[in-house]
C-alpha positions in Angstrom: 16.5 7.8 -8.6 16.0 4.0 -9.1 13.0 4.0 -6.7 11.2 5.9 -9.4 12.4 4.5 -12.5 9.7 2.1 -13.8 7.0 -0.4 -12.7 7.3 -4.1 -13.7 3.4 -4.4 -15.3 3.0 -1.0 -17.5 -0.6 -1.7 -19.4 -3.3 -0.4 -17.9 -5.7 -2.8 -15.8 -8.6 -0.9 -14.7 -9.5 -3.3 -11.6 -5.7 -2.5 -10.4 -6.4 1.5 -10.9 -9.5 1.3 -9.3 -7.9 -0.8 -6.3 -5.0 1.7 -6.4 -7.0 4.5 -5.5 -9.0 2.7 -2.9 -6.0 1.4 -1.3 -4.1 4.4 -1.0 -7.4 6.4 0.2 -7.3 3.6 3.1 -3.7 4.0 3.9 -4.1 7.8 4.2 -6.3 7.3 7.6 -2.6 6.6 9.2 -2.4 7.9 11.8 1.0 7.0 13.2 3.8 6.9 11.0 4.1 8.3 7.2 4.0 5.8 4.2 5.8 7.2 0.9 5.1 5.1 -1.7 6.7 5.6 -5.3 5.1 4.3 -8.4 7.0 4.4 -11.1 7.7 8.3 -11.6 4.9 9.3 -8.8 5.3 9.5 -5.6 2.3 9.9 -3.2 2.5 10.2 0.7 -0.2 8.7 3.2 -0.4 9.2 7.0 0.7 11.3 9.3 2.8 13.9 7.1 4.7 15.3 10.2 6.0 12.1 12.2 9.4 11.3 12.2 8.1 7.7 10.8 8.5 6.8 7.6 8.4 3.7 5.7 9.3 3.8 1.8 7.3 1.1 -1.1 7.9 1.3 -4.2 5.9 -1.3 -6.3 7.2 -2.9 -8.9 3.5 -4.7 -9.6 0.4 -3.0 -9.6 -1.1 -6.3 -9.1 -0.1 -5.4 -5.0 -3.1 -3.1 -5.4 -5.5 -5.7 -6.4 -4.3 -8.5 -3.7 -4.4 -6.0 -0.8 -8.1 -4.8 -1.6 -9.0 -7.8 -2.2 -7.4 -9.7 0.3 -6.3 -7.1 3.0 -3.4 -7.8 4.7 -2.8 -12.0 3.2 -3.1 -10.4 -0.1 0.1 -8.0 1.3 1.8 -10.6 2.5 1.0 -12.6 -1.2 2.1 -9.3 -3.0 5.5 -8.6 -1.3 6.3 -12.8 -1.2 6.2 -12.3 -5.1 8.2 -9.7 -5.1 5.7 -6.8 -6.1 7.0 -4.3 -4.4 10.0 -3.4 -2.2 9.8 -2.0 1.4 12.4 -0.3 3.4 11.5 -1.5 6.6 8.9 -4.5 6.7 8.7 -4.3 10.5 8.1 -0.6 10.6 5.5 -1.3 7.9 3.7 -3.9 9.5 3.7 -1.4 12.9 2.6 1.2 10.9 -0.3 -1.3 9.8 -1.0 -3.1 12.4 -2.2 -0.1 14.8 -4.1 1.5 11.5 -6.3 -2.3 11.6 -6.6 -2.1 15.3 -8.2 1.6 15.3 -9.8 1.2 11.7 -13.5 -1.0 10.6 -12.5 -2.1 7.8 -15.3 -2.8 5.2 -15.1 -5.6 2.3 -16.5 -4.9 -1.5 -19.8 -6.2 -0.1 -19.7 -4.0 3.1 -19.8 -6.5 5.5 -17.6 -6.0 9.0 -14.3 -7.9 8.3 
């Protein structure tokens, strides 16, 4: 399956591992809709894991991770302009998203109300 074949940026980065886990710990409070997201040969699945739903990713960068910790949903829009990772259905995504934000505090790295 070409979704899992490989990632673009192989060496570890600990900042983008760290953000990886953070990020995907976020994304699992979905609760509308089902994100799969492949990562090179892993494949992990966030949200709601019985809707009908379901958006695919697969990153190609894990610099994604970084930008959308960091920089929340600019830092998304940054990742996918350069091409960091793929997405079956960007509107369906950004749905997905955009009623996770609007039922979700979300906290910066210095746990200040964004």
């Amino acid at each position: 399956d070409s979704k899992m074949s490989f990632s673009l940026t192989n060496k570890f980065n600990p900042i983008n591992y760290i953000a990886k886990i953070i990020v995907l710990k976020f994304l699992n409070s979905v609760c509308t809709g089902q994100i799969v997201i492949y990562d090179g040969g892993k494949v992990y699945r966030v949200g709601d894991q019985s809707s009908q739903e379901e958006v695919e990713i697969t990153i190609l960068n894990h610099a994604c991770f970084s930008m959308m910790l960091f920089s929340y949903d600019i830092g998304m829009g940054k990742a996918y302009a350069n091409g960091y990772f793929n997405v079956s259905d960007l509107t369906k995504l950004l749905t997905i998203l955009a009623y996770l934000s609007s039922n979700t505090t979300v906290y910066s790295i210095t746990n200040k109300n964004i």
